[in-house]
C-alpha positions as CSV (number, residue, x, y, z in Angstrom):
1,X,63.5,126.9,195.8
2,X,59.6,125.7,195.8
3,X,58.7,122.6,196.1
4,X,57.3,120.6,193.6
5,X,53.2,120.5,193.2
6,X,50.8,118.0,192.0
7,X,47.7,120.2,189.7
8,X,45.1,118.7,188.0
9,X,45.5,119.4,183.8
10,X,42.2,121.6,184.6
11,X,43.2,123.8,187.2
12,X,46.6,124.9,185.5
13,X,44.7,125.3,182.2
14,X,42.1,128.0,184.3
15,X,45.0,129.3,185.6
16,X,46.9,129.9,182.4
17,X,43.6,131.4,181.2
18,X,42.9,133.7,183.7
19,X,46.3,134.7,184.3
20,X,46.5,136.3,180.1
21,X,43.1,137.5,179.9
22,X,44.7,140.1,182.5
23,X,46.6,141.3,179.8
24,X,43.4,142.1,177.8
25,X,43.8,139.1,175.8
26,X,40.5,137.8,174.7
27,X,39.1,134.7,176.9
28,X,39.8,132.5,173.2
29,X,42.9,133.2,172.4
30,X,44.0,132.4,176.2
31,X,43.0,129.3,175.6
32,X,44.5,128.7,172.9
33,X,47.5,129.6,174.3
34,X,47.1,128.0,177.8
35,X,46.1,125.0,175.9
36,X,49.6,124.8,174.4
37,X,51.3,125.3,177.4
38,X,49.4,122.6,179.4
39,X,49.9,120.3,176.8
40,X,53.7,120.9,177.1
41,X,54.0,120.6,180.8
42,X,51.5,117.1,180.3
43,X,54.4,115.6,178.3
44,X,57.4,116.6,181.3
45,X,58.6,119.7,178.7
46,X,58.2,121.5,181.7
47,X,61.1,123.7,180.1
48,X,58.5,125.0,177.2
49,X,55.0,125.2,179.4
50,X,53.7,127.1,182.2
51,X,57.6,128.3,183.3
52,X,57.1,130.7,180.3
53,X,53.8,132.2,181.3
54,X,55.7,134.7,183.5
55,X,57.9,135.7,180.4
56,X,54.9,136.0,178.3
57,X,53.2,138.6,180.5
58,X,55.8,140.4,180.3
59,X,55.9,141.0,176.9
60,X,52.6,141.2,176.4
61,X,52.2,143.9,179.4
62,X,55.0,146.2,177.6
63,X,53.8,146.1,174.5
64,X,56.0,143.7,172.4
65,X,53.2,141.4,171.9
66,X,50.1,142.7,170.9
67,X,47.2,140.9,173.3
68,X,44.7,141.5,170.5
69,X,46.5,140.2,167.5
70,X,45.6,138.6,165.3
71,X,46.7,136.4,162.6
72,X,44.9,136.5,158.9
73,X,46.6,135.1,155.7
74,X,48.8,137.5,153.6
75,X,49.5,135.6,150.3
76,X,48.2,132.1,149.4
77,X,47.8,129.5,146.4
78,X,46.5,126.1,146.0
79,X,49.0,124.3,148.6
80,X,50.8,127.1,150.1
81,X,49.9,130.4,152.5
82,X,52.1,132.9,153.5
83,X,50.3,134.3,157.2
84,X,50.9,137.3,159.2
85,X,50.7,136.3,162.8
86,X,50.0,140.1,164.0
87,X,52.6,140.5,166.6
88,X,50.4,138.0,168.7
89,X,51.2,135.4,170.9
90,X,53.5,132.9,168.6
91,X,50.5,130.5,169.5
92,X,48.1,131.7,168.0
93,X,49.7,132.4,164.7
94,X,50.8,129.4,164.5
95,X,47.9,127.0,165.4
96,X,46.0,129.4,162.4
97,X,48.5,128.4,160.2
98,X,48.7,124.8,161.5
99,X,44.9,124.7,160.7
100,X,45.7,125.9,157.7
101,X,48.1,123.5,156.4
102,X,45.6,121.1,157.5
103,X,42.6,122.3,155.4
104,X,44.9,123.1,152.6
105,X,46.4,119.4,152.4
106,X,42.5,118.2,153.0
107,X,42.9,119.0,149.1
108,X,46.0,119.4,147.9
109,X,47.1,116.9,149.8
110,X,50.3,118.4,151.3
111,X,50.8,122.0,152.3
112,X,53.4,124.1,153.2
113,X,51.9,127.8,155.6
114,X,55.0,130.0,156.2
115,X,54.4,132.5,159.2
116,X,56.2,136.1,159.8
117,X,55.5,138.9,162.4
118,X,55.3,136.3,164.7
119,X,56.8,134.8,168.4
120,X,58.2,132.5,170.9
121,X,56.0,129.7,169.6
122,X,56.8,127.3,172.7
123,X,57.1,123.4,171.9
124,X,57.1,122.8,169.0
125,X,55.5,119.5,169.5
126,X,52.5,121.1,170.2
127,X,51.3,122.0,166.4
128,X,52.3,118.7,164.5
129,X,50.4,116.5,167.3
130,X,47.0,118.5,165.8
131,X,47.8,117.2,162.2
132,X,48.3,113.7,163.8
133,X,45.0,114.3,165.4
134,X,43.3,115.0,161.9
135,X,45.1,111.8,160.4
136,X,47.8,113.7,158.8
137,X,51.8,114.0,159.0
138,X,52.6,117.4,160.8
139,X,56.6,119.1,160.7
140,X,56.6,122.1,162.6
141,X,59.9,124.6,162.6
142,X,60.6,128.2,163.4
143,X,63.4,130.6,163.7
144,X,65.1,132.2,166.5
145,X,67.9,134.7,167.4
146,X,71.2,133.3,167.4
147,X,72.1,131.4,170.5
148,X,73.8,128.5,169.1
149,X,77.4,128.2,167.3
150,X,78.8,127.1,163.8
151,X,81.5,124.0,163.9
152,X,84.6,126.4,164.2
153,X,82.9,129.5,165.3
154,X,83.3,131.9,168.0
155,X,79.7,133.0,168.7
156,X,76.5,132.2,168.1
157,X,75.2,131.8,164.2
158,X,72.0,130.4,164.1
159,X,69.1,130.1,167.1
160,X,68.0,126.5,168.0
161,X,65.2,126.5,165.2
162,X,63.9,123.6,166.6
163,X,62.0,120.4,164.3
164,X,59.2,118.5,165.2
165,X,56.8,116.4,163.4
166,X,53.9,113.8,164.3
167,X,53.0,110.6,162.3
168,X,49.3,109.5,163.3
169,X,49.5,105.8,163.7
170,X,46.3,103.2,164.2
171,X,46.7,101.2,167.2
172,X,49.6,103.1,168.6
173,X,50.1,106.7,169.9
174,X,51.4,109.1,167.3
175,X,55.1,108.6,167.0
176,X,56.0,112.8,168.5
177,X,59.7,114.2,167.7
178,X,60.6,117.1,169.4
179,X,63.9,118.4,169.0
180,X,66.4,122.0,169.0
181,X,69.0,121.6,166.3
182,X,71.5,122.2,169.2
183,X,72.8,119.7,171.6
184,X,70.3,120.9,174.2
185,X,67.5,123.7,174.6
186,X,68.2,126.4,175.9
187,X,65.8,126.5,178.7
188,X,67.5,123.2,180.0
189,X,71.0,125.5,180.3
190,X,68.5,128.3,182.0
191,X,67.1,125.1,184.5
192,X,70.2,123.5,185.2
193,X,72.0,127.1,186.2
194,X,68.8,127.6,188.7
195,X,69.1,124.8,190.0
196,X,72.6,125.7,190.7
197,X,73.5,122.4,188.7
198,X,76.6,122.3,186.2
199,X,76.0,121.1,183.0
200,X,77.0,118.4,180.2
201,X,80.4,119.4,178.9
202,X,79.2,118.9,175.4
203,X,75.9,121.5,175.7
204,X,77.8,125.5,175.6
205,X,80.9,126.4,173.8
206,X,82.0,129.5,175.6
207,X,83.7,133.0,174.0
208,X,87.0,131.0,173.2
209,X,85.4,128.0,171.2
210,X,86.0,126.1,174.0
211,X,83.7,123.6,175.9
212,X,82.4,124.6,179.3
213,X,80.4,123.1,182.0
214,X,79.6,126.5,183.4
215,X,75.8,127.2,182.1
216,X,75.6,130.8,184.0
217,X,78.0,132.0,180.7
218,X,74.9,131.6,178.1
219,X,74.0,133.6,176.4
220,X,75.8,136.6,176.7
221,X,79.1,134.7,177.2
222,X,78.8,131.4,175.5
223,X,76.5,129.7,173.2
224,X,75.0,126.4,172.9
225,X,76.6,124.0,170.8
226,X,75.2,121.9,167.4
227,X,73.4,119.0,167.3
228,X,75.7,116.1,166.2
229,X,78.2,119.7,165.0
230,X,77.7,119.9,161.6
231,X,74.7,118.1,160.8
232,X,72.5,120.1,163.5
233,X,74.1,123.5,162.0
234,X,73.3,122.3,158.6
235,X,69.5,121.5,159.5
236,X,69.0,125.0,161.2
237,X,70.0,126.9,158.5
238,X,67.3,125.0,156.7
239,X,65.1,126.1,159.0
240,X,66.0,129.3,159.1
241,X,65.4,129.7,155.0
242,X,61.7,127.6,155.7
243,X,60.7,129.9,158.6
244,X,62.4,133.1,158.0
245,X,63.8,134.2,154.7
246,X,61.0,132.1,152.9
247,X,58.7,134.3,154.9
248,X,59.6,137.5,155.5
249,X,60.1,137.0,158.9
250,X,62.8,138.6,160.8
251,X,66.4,136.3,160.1
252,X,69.7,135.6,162.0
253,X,70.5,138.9,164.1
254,X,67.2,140.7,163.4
255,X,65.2,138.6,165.6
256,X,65.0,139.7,169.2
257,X,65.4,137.7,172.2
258,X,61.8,137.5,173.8
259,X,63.0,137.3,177.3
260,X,66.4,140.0,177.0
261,X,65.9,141.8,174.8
262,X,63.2,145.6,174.7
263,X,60.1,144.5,176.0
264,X,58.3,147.0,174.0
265,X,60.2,146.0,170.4
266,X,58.1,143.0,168.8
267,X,60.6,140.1,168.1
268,X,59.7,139.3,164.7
269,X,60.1,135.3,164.7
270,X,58.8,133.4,161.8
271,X,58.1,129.6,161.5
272,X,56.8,126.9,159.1
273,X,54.2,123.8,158.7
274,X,54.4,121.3,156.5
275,X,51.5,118.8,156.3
276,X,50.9,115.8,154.1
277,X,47.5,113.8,154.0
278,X,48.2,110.2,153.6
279,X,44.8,109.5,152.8
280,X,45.1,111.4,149.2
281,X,48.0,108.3,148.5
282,X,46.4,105.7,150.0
283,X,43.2,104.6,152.2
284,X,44.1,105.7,155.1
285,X,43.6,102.4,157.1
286,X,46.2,100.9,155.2
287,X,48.8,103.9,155.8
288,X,47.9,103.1,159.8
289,X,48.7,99.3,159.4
290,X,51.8,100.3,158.0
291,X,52.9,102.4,161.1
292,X,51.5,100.1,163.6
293,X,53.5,97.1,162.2
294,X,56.6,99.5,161.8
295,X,56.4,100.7,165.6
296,X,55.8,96.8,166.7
297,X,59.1,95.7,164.5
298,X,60.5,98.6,166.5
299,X,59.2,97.1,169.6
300,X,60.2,93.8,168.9
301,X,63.8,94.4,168.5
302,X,66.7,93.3,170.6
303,X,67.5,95.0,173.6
304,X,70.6,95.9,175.5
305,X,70.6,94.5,178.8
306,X,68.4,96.1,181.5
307,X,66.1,97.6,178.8
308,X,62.6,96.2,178.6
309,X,61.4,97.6,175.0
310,X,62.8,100.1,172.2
311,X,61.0,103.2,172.1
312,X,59.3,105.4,169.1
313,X,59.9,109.3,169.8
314,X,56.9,110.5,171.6
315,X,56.3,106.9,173.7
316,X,56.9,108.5,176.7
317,X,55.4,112.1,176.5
318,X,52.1,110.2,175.5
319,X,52.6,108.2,178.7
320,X,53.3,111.2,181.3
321,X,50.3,113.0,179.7
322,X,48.1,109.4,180.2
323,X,49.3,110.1,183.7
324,X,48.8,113.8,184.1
325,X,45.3,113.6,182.8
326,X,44.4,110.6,185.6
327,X,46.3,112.3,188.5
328,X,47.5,115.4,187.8
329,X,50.6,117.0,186.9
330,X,53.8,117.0,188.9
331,X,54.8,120.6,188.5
332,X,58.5,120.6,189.3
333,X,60.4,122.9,191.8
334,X,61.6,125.5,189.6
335,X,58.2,125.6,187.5
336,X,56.5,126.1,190.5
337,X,58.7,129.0,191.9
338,X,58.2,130.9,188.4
339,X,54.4,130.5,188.7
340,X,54.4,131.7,192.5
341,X,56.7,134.2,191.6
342,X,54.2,135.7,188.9
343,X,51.1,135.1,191.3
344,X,52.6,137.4,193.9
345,X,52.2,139.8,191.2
346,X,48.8,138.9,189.9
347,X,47.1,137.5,193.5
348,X,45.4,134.9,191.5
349,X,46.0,132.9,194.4
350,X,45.1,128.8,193.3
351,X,44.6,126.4,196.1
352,X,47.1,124.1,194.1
353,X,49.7,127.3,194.4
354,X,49.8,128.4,197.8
Protein backbone atom coordinates (compact mmCIF):
# COMPACT_ATOMS: atom_id res chain seq x y z
CA UNK A 1 0.00 0.00 0.00
CA UNK A 2 1.05 3.85 -0.60
CA UNK A 3 2.11 5.78 1.70
CA UNK A 4 0.47 8.52 3.13
CA UNK A 5 1.04 12.22 1.49
CA UNK A 6 0.84 15.62 2.85
CA UNK A 7 -1.07 18.17 -0.27
CA UNK A 8 -1.87 21.49 0.10
CA UNK A 9 -6.09 22.06 0.07
CA UNK A 10 -5.09 23.91 -3.36
CA UNK A 11 -3.28 21.36 -5.17
CA UNK A 12 -5.90 18.42 -4.51
CA UNK A 13 -8.67 20.83 -5.40
CA UNK A 14 -6.66 21.45 -9.15
CA UNK A 15 -6.39 18.07 -9.17
CA UNK A 16 -9.94 17.11 -8.52
CA UNK A 17 -10.72 19.72 -11.23
CA UNK A 18 -8.62 18.71 -13.82
CA UNK A 19 -8.96 15.18 -13.31
CA UNK A 20 -13.41 15.62 -14.30
CA UNK A 21 -13.06 18.16 -16.74
CA UNK A 22 -11.45 14.99 -18.65
CA UNK A 23 -14.77 13.61 -18.59
CA UNK A 24 -16.14 16.64 -20.57
CA UNK A 25 -17.46 18.02 -17.48
CA UNK A 26 -17.50 21.80 -17.65
CA UNK A 27 -14.52 23.59 -15.74
CA UNK A 28 -17.69 24.90 -13.09
CA UNK A 29 -19.35 22.11 -12.28
CA UNK A 30 -15.75 20.43 -11.52
CA UNK A 31 -15.47 22.70 -9.09
CA UNK A 32 -18.23 22.31 -7.61
CA UNK A 33 -17.69 18.94 -7.19
CA UNK A 34 -13.96 19.03 -6.30
CA UNK A 35 -14.92 21.58 -3.86
CA UNK A 36 -17.06 18.96 -2.03
CA UNK A 37 -14.70 16.44 -2.03
CA UNK A 38 -11.85 18.61 -0.67
CA UNK A 39 -13.95 19.81 1.91
CA UNK A 40 -14.51 16.18 2.92
CA UNK A 41 -11.06 15.03 2.99
CA UNK A 42 -10.20 18.64 5.10
CA UNK A 43 -12.42 17.28 7.95
CA UNK A 44 -10.49 13.41 8.01
CA UNK A 45 -13.88 11.88 5.99
CA UNK A 46 -11.24 10.72 3.91
CA UNK A 47 -13.84 7.71 3.36
CA UNK A 48 -16.30 10.31 1.41
CA UNK A 49 -13.49 12.72 -0.55
CA UNK A 50 -11.02 12.27 -3.11
CA UNK A 51 -10.99 8.10 -2.63
CA UNK A 52 -14.29 8.41 -4.64
CA UNK A 53 -12.90 10.41 -7.55
CA UNK A 54 -11.79 7.22 -9.16
CA UNK A 55 -15.44 5.72 -8.79
CA UNK A 56 -16.82 8.87 -10.14
CA UNK A 57 -14.88 8.65 -13.44
CA UNK A 58 -16.03 5.81 -13.92
CA UNK A 59 -19.36 6.44 -14.07
CA UNK A 60 -19.23 9.40 -15.63
CA UNK A 61 -16.80 7.78 -18.52
CA UNK A 62 -19.65 4.98 -19.22
CA UNK A 63 -22.29 6.95 -19.31
CA UNK A 64 -24.26 6.54 -16.04
CA UNK A 65 -23.70 10.09 -15.08
CA UNK A 66 -24.23 12.51 -17.52
CA UNK A 67 -21.00 15.06 -17.41
CA UNK A 68 -23.22 17.77 -18.77
CA UNK A 69 -26.24 17.58 -16.53
CA UNK A 70 -27.80 19.70 -15.25
CA UNK A 71 -30.15 20.29 -12.53
CA UNK A 72 -33.32 22.88 -12.98
CA UNK A 73 -36.47 22.83 -10.74
CA UNK A 74 -39.39 20.63 -11.68
CA UNK A 75 -42.33 21.67 -9.39
CA UNK A 76 -42.18 24.39 -6.65
CA UNK A 77 -44.36 26.61 -4.23
CA UNK A 78 -43.75 29.16 -1.77
CA UNK A 79 -41.42 26.96 0.66
CA UNK A 80 -40.98 23.88 -1.19
CA UNK A 81 -39.25 22.67 -4.74
CA UNK A 82 -39.23 19.57 -6.15
CA UNK A 83 -35.59 19.49 -8.53
CA UNK A 84 -34.43 17.21 -11.19
CA UNK A 85 -30.78 16.79 -10.73
CA UNK A 86 -30.28 15.59 -14.51
CA UNK A 87 -28.40 12.42 -14.00
CA UNK A 88 -25.43 14.67 -12.94
CA UNK A 89 -22.94 14.39 -10.46
CA UNK A 90 -25.12 14.04 -7.02
CA UNK A 91 -23.12 17.36 -6.24
CA UNK A 92 -24.28 19.38 -8.25
CA UNK A 93 -27.91 18.66 -7.89
CA UNK A 94 -27.72 18.96 -4.64
CA UNK A 95 -25.80 22.12 -3.87
CA UNK A 96 -28.72 23.71 -6.54
CA UNK A 97 -31.11 22.52 -4.28
CA UNK A 98 -29.16 23.36 -1.17
CA UNK A 99 -29.13 26.98 -2.66
CA UNK A 100 -32.45 26.68 -3.10
CA UNK A 101 -33.64 25.84 0.23
CA UNK A 102 -31.60 28.67 1.21
CA UNK A 103 -33.17 31.40 -0.96
CA UNK A 104 -36.54 29.87 -0.41
CA UNK A 105 -36.29 30.14 3.63
CA UNK A 106 -34.61 33.82 2.90
CA UNK A 107 -38.60 34.31 2.75
CA UNK A 108 -40.46 31.76 3.88
CA UNK A 109 -38.36 31.21 6.40
CA UNK A 110 -37.92 27.36 6.26
CA UNK A 111 -37.83 25.22 3.19
CA UNK A 112 -38.02 21.89 2.34
CA UNK A 113 -36.15 21.14 -1.86
CA UNK A 114 -36.69 17.40 -2.56
CA UNK A 115 -34.19 16.00 -5.35
CA UNK A 116 -34.76 12.89 -7.84
CA UNK A 117 -32.74 11.73 -10.93
CA UNK A 118 -29.91 12.18 -8.87
CA UNK A 119 -26.38 10.43 -7.31
CA UNK A 120 -23.83 9.39 -4.82
CA UNK A 121 -24.09 12.81 -3.15
CA UNK A 122 -20.73 12.16 -1.05
CA UNK A 123 -20.77 13.67 2.72
CA UNK A 124 -23.41 14.69 3.51
CA UNK A 125 -21.90 17.28 5.71
CA UNK A 126 -20.95 19.10 2.98
CA UNK A 127 -24.53 20.80 1.98
CA UNK A 128 -25.83 21.82 5.60
CA UNK A 129 -22.28 23.57 6.45
CA UNK A 130 -23.42 26.11 3.31
CA UNK A 131 -26.70 26.97 5.17
CA UNK A 132 -24.59 27.45 8.44
CA UNK A 133 -22.53 29.70 6.21
CA UNK A 134 -25.66 31.86 5.29
CA UNK A 135 -26.73 32.00 9.01
CA UNK A 136 -29.30 29.30 8.72
CA UNK A 137 -29.97 25.66 10.09
CA UNK A 138 -29.12 23.06 7.26
CA UNK A 139 -30.47 18.99 7.44
CA UNK A 140 -29.30 17.25 4.53
CA UNK A 141 -30.52 13.42 3.76
CA UNK A 142 -30.63 11.12 0.81
CA UNK A 143 -31.44 7.65 -0.25
CA UNK A 144 -29.44 4.75 -1.19
CA UNK A 145 -29.71 1.08 -2.31
CA UNK A 146 -30.17 -1.29 0.37
CA UNK A 147 -27.02 -2.16 2.16
CA UNK A 148 -28.13 -2.19 5.65
CA UNK A 149 -30.50 -4.70 7.70
CA UNK A 150 -33.89 -4.47 9.61
CA UNK A 151 -33.76 -5.67 13.49
CA UNK A 152 -34.67 -9.45 12.70
CA UNK A 153 -33.91 -9.48 9.08
CA UNK A 154 -31.86 -11.48 6.81
CA UNK A 155 -30.61 -9.00 4.23
CA UNK A 156 -30.34 -5.72 3.58
CA UNK A 157 -33.70 -3.28 3.77
CA UNK A 158 -32.81 0.08 3.69
CA UNK A 159 -29.33 1.89 2.38
CA UNK A 160 -27.46 3.96 5.03
CA UNK A 161 -29.53 7.27 4.14
CA UNK A 162 -27.36 9.18 6.00
CA UNK A 163 -28.46 12.72 8.25
CA UNK A 164 -26.57 15.68 8.70
CA UNK A 165 -27.38 19.08 9.69
CA UNK A 166 -25.32 22.33 10.68
CA UNK A 167 -26.39 24.98 13.32
CA UNK A 168 -24.38 28.40 12.59
CA UNK A 169 -23.28 29.54 16.03
CA UNK A 170 -21.56 33.24 16.88
CA UNK A 171 -18.36 32.83 18.59
CA UNK A 172 -18.10 29.19 17.95
CA UNK A 173 -17.72 26.93 14.89
CA UNK A 174 -20.94 25.55 13.55
CA UNK A 175 -21.93 22.64 15.59
CA UNK A 176 -21.53 19.70 12.04
CA UNK A 177 -23.42 16.17 12.48
CA UNK A 178 -22.65 13.75 10.11
CA UNK A 179 -23.96 10.46 10.41
CA UNK A 180 -25.27 6.89 8.32
CA UNK A 181 -28.25 5.56 10.06
CA UNK A 182 -26.19 2.29 10.25
CA UNK A 183 -23.60 1.49 12.84
CA UNK A 184 -20.85 2.39 10.41
CA UNK A 185 -20.51 3.68 6.70
CA UNK A 186 -19.96 1.70 4.42
CA UNK A 187 -16.80 2.92 2.99
CA UNK A 188 -15.26 2.37 6.58
CA UNK A 189 -16.17 -1.67 5.96
CA UNK A 190 -14.55 -1.07 2.30
CA UNK A 191 -11.22 0.63 4.25
CA UNK A 192 -10.90 -1.56 6.94
CA UNK A 193 -11.09 -4.84 4.37
CA UNK A 194 -8.14 -2.89 2.38
CA UNK A 195 -6.30 -2.48 4.89
CA UNK A 196 -6.58 -6.08 5.52
CA UNK A 197 -8.06 -4.99 9.08
CA UNK A 198 -11.02 -6.99 10.72
CA UNK A 199 -13.74 -5.11 11.90
CA UNK A 200 -16.06 -4.15 14.96
CA UNK A 201 -18.23 -7.16 15.66
CA UNK A 202 -21.18 -4.88 15.93
CA UNK A 203 -20.78 -3.09 12.17
CA UNK A 204 -22.11 -6.28 9.43
CA UNK A 205 -24.70 -8.85 10.14
CA UNK A 206 -23.83 -11.63 7.64
CA UNK A 207 -26.50 -14.02 5.40
CA UNK A 208 -27.50 -15.90 8.69
CA UNK A 209 -28.44 -12.75 10.88
CA UNK A 210 -25.52 -13.30 12.66
CA UNK A 211 -22.64 -10.81 13.69
CA UNK A 212 -19.39 -11.04 11.87
CA UNK A 213 -16.09 -9.44 12.10
CA UNK A 214 -15.27 -10.49 8.57
CA UNK A 215 -15.83 -7.12 6.39
CA UNK A 216 -14.77 -8.86 2.88
CA UNK A 217 -18.67 -10.49 3.15
CA UNK A 218 -20.36 -6.91 2.47
CA UNK A 219 -22.21 -6.41 0.49
CA UNK A 220 -22.95 -9.25 -1.51
CA UNK A 221 -22.81 -11.55 1.56
CA UNK A 222 -23.66 -9.48 4.59
CA UNK A 223 -24.99 -6.14 5.31
CA UNK A 224 -24.23 -3.48 7.66
CA UNK A 225 -26.11 -3.35 10.68
CA UNK A 226 -28.60 -0.29 12.29
CA UNK A 227 -27.67 2.41 14.19
CA UNK A 228 -28.68 1.81 17.85
CA UNK A 229 -31.07 -1.43 15.82
CA UNK A 230 -34.31 -0.13 15.78
CA UNK A 231 -34.02 3.49 16.18
CA UNK A 232 -31.41 3.90 13.17
CA UNK A 233 -33.87 1.53 10.99
CA UNK A 234 -36.68 3.71 12.01
CA UNK A 235 -34.84 7.08 11.02
CA UNK A 236 -33.87 5.59 7.49
CA UNK A 237 -37.04 4.82 6.52
CA UNK A 238 -37.82 8.38 7.24
CA UNK A 239 -35.37 9.23 5.06
CA UNK A 240 -36.09 7.19 2.53
CA UNK A 241 -39.94 8.69 2.38
CA UNK A 242 -38.09 12.54 2.55
CA UNK A 243 -35.54 11.73 -0.24
CA UNK A 244 -37.21 9.14 -2.31
CA UNK A 245 -40.88 8.39 -2.33
CA UNK A 246 -41.59 12.20 -1.50
CA UNK A 247 -39.61 12.80 -4.68
CA UNK A 248 -39.94 10.56 -7.19
CA UNK A 249 -36.67 9.38 -6.92
CA UNK A 250 -35.74 5.87 -7.39
CA UNK A 251 -36.70 3.77 -3.66
CA UNK A 252 -35.42 0.66 -1.85
CA UNK A 253 -34.30 -1.95 -4.60
CA UNK A 254 -34.64 0.41 -7.57
CA UNK A 255 -31.73 2.41 -6.74
CA UNK A 256 -28.48 1.11 -8.20
CA UNK A 257 -25.22 0.69 -6.56
CA UNK A 258 -22.91 3.53 -8.11
CA UNK A 259 -19.77 1.51 -7.66
CA UNK A 260 -21.33 -2.37 -8.66
CA UNK A 261 -23.75 -2.07 -10.27
CA UNK A 262 -24.04 -1.13 -14.84
CA UNK A 263 -21.90 1.67 -15.28
CA UNK A 264 -23.98 2.83 -18.12
CA UNK A 265 -27.60 2.52 -16.06
CA UNK A 266 -28.07 5.97 -14.07
CA UNK A 267 -28.63 5.10 -10.33
CA UNK A 268 -31.47 7.22 -9.68
CA UNK A 269 -30.75 8.37 -5.97
CA UNK A 270 -32.82 11.09 -4.48
CA UNK A 271 -32.19 13.32 -1.35
CA UNK A 272 -33.61 16.20 0.69
CA UNK A 273 -32.81 19.79 2.37
CA UNK A 274 -34.43 21.16 4.97
CA UNK A 275 -33.49 24.80 5.93
CA UNK A 276 -34.85 27.08 8.64
CA UNK A 277 -33.76 30.90 8.93
CA UNK A 278 -33.58 31.79 12.51
CA UNK A 279 -33.50 35.29 11.74
CA UNK A 280 -37.34 35.29 10.53
CA UNK A 281 -37.96 34.20 14.63
CA UNK A 282 -35.70 36.17 16.09
CA UNK A 283 -32.69 38.75 15.48
CA UNK A 284 -30.38 36.72 14.58
CA UNK A 285 -27.64 37.92 17.18
CA UNK A 286 -29.67 36.79 19.82
CA UNK A 287 -30.31 33.12 18.13
CA UNK A 288 -26.14 33.11 18.07
CA UNK A 289 -25.84 33.95 21.92
CA UNK A 290 -28.08 31.26 22.52
CA UNK A 291 -25.79 28.62 20.83
CA UNK A 292 -22.65 30.06 21.95
CA UNK A 293 -23.75 29.90 25.68
CA UNK A 294 -25.32 26.36 24.92
CA UNK A 295 -21.88 25.00 23.38
CA UNK A 296 -19.90 26.71 26.44
CA UNK A 297 -22.50 24.85 29.12
CA UNK A 298 -21.44 21.97 26.94
CA UNK A 299 -17.88 22.82 27.40
CA UNK A 300 -18.15 23.39 30.84
CA UNK A 301 -19.37 20.11 31.92
CA UNK A 302 -17.80 17.48 33.99
CA UNK A 303 -15.41 15.25 32.50
CA UNK A 304 -14.52 11.60 32.86
CA UNK A 305 -11.02 11.21 33.80
CA UNK A 306 -8.35 11.83 31.08
CA UNK A 307 -10.71 13.93 29.04
CA UNK A 308 -9.89 17.66 28.83
CA UNK A 309 -13.36 19.15 27.36
CA UNK A 310 -16.80 17.71 26.01
CA UNK A 311 -17.16 18.06 22.47
CA UNK A 312 -20.15 19.57 20.06
CA UNK A 313 -20.38 17.36 16.73
CA UNK A 314 -18.33 19.00 14.24
CA UNK A 315 -15.48 20.31 16.97
CA UNK A 316 -13.01 18.34 15.54
CA UNK A 317 -13.66 18.26 11.62
CA UNK A 318 -13.50 22.21 11.98
CA UNK A 319 -10.15 21.71 13.72
CA UNK A 320 -8.48 19.17 11.01
CA UNK A 321 -9.69 21.55 8.32
CA UNK A 322 -8.01 24.72 10.57
CA UNK A 323 -5.04 22.41 10.07
CA UNK A 324 -5.35 21.21 6.48
CA UNK A 325 -5.81 24.78 5.35
CA UNK A 326 -2.34 25.90 7.29
CA UNK A 327 -0.34 22.83 6.28
CA UNK A 328 -1.89 20.77 4.17
CA UNK A 329 -3.69 17.64 4.17
CA UNK A 330 -2.56 14.27 5.32
CA UNK A 331 -3.82 12.16 2.60
CA UNK A 332 -3.83 8.65 4.10
CA UNK A 333 -2.33 5.38 2.58
CA UNK A 334 -5.22 3.94 1.01
CA UNK A 335 -6.55 7.45 -0.35
CA UNK A 336 -3.43 7.85 -1.82
CA UNK A 337 -3.19 4.46 -3.61
CA UNK A 338 -6.79 5.07 -5.15
CA UNK A 339 -5.62 8.54 -6.54
CA UNK A 340 -2.25 6.94 -7.89
CA UNK A 341 -4.10 4.26 -9.06
CA UNK A 342 -6.45 6.62 -11.22
CA UNK A 343 -3.45 8.84 -12.29
CA UNK A 344 -1.75 5.97 -13.96
CA UNK A 345 -4.76 6.07 -16.04
CA UNK A 346 -5.08 9.76 -16.56
CA UNK A 347 -0.98 10.76 -16.39
CA UNK A 348 -1.91 13.93 -14.59
CA UNK A 349 1.06 13.33 -12.84
CA UNK A 350 1.06 16.07 -9.45
CA UNK A 351 4.35 16.66 -7.79
CA UNK A 352 2.37 15.87 -4.44
CA UNK A 353 1.46 12.27 -6.17
CA UNK A 354 4.46 10.87 -7.47
Amino acid sequence: MSDSVNVPVEALHAYGVEALVTTGMTYSDACIVADKLVLADSWGTFTHGNKLLGGYLKRLEAGGTDPLGQAQVASEGPAWTIVDGGNAMGQIGCDFAMRKAIELADTAGVAYVGVRNTNHFGAAGVYPTMAAEANMIGIAMANDIPSVCAPGSRQAIMGTNPLAYAIPAGSHPPILLDIATSTVAGGKVYAATQRGETIPGDWVIDSDGRPTTDGSLYPLNAALAPMTGHKGYGIALLHEHLAGVLTGASIGWQVLNWIFDDQTKPTGHGAAFIVINPSAMSPLAKFHERVDGLIDEIHAAPTADGVESVLVPGEMEWQRRKIALAKGIELPPDVTAKLRKLDKRLGLKPDWLT
